[in-house]
N, C-alpha and C positions, 0 to 999 in steps of 0.2 A: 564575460565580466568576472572579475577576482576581487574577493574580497579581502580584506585586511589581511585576513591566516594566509594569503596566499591558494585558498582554494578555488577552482574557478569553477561559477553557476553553469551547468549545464541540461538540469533539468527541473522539472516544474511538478509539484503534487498541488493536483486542482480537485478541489471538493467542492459537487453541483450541489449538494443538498444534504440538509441536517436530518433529512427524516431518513427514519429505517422501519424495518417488519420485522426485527428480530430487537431484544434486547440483552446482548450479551454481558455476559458482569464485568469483563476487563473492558468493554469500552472506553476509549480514550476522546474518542469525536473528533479524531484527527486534531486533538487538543484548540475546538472553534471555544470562544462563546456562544452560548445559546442564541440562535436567532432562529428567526421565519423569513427572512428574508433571504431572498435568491437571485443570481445574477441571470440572467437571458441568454438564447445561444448569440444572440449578437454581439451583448457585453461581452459575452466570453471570447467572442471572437478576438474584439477589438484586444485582450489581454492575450491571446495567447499569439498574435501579433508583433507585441509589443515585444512579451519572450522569446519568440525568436531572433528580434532584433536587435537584442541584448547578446544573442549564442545559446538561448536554448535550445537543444536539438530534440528533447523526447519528455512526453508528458507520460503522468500516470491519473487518471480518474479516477476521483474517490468518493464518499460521503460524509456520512450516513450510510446508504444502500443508494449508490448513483442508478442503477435499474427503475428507482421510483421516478426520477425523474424525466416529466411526460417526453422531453424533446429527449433525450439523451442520445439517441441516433443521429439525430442532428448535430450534435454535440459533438462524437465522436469523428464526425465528417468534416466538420469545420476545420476541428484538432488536425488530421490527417492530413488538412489542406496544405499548414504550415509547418509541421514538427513531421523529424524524422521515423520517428516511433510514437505509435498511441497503445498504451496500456492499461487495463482496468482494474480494479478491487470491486467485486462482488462477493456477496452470500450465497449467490447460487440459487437464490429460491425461485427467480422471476426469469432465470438465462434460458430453460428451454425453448421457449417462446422468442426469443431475441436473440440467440447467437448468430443465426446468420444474416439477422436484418445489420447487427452491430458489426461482422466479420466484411461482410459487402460496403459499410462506410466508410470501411479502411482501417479496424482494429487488429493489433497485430498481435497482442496476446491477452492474456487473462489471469489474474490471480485470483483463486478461488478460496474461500474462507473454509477448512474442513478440520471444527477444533474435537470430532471422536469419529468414530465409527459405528460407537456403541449407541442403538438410537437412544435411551434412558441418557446418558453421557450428555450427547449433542443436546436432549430436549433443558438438561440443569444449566449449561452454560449459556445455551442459548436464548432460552424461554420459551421455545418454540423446538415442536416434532417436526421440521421438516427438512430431514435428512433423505428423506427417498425424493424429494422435488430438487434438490442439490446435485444428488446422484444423476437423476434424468439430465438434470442441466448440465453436467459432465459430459454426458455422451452426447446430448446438442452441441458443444461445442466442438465435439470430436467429429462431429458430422459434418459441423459447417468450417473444416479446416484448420482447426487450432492446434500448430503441433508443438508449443513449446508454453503450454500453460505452467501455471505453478499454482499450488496446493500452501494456504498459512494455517497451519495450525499454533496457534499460542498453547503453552504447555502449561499446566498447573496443576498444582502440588495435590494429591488426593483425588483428582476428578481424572483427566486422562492421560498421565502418568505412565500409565499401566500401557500402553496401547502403542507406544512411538514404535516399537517394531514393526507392527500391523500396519500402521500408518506410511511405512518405507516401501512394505511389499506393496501395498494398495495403491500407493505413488510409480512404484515399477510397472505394479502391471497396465495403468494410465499412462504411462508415458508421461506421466509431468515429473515439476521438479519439488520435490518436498523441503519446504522452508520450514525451519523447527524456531520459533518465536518464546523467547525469556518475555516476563511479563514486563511492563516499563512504566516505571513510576516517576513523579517528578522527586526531586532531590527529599523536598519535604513530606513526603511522604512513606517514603519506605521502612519509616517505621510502625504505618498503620496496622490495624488487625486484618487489614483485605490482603495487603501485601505479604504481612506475614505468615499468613493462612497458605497463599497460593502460590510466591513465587516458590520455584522450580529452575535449582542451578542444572543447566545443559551441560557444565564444563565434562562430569563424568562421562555423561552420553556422547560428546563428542570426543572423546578419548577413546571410545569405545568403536565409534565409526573410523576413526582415522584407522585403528588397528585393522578391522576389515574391511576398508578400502582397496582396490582395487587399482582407483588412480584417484589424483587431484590436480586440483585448479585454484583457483582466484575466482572470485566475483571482482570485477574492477571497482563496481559504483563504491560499494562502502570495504575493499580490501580485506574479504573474509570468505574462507576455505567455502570448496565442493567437492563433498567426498562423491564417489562417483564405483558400486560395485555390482556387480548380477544378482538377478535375484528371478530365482524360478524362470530362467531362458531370457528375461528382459533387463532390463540397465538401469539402476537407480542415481539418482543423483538428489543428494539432499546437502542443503542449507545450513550453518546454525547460527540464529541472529540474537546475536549476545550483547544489546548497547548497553544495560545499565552500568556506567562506573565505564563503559567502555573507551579512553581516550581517542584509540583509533580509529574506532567509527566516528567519531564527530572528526578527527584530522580529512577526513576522507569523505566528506559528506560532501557535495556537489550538488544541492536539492537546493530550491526556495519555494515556498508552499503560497496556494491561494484560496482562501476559506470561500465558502457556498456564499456568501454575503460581501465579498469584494475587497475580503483586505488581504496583502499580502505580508505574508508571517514568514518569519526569518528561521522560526526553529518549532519543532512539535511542541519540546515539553517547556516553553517559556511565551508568553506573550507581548515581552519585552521586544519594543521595535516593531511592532506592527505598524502598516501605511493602508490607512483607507482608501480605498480607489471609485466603490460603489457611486457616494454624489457626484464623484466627477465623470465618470462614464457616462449617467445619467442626466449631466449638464453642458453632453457634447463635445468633452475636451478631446482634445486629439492624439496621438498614437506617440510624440514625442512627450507629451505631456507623465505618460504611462511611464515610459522607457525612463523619465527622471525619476518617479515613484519607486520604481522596480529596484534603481541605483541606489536609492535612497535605503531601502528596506534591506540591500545587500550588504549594502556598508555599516549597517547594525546586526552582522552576521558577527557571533563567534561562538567556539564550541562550548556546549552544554557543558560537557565532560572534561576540565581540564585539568 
């Protein structure tokens, strides 16, 4: 399905739940309204359904901390039944315990949330010490098969700053892929005291990778570089995710998002256009029902950033 811009929906960011175990200060909450309410692995099924039916071919799992929630195994099984790829967003606190229950229901990779190294660092941003349960959860995941995880670090200004180099080697010697995250605000707000406290332009740092690059690439989804150099005998490959003010990333955005409570949202940083789906699920509607929802929510699709 294509939207107005000409872009066409090819994947899906689904958040099971608003609760988390950490509280990080750039939190965006996948830009939901607050709620308590939560969709079933069956609703979820019945949507994600629906999105394939439409052409979406790969989902990504989000929250909150999607680990908290109790089926999420489930969840990820269902996903895998109909979508080409299933993807996660975790913190890492709760995956030792789960990566390979999560890996055997058909997950295919993992983005792991790692904003320091430094534990003092990780315990400010995150409000919570636990950075050694993150780490363990690293090598569960490496145990239970995961060879193409990726690491998000968001960068901010005075806290871990200091550390992106560290963070390249620590992603080398992992084998994952290190994604270097600008913080992202809505329009009206980048002039707050949080923003202007903590954003952190990457344009230098990424000047600085491309020179010692090695090789490069393309990321397709959102049309932005992977520098790609050695580092201490192993292969780095890092990220840098630049949306704010960014045109190109919203020219190139291919995503339609579904909150933990059943609406589907057209864009992170607006909630213009949302389509509620939850009563209708919950009233038995059926699977074309969804698929018009879905159309409807796309055709309210346009770039943030224009």
């Amino acid at each position: 399905m294509i939207d107005r811009y000409g872009r066409e929906v090819l994947s899906l960011r689904l958040a099971v739940t608003q609760r988390c175990n950490q509280s990080c200060i750039y939190c965006h909450n996948e830009g939901q309204v607050p709620s308590r309410k939560e969709m079933s692995a069956g609703e979820i099924e019945k949507v994600i359904r629906a999105a394939a039916s439409i052409g979406v071919k790969k989902v990504k799992i989000t929250g909150g901390e999607p680990l908290l929630k109790e089926d999420i195994v489930q969840i990820v099984a269902v996903c895998s039944e109909h979508l080409n790829e299933v993807s996660l967003t975790t913190n890492g606190v709760m995956l030792a315990d789960l990566a390979l229950p999560l890996r055997e229901a058909g997950l295919a990779r993992l983005n792991i949330s790692l904003d320091a190294l430094d534990e003092l660092v990780y315990e400010k941003i995150t409000g919570r010490n636990d950075l050694p349960k993150v780490l363990k959860g690293m090598d569960a995941a490496s145990e239970a098969g995961f060879q193409s995880s990726k690491f998000n670090t968001v960068v901010l200004k005075g806290l871990n700053d200091g550390e992106l180099e560290d963070l390249v080697v620590f992603s080398a010697e992992k084998s994952a892929t290190l994604q270097l995250i600008e913080l992202t605000s809505r329009k009206e707000d980048i002039g707050s005291p949080f923003y202007q406290t903590y954003h952190y332009d990457l344009s230098g740092f990424e000047g600085a990778l491309a020179s010692w690059a090695s090789g490069t690439g393309v990321n397709e989804i959102h049309n932005r570089m992977r520098y790609s150099f050695r580092v201490n005998g192993s292969t780095a490959v890092v990220e840098v995710v630049r949306s704010m003010g960014n045109k190109d990333f919203c020219a190139n955005c291919r995503r339609i998002r579904v909150t933990s409570d059943g609406r589907i949202k057209p864009c992170l940083l607006t909630n213009s256009g949302e389509v509620d789906t939850l009563h209708l699920l919950r009233a038995g509607e059926d699977e074309e029902t969804l698929k018009e929802l879905f159309a409807k929510a796309i055709s309210h699709r346009r770039p943030y950033w224009d």
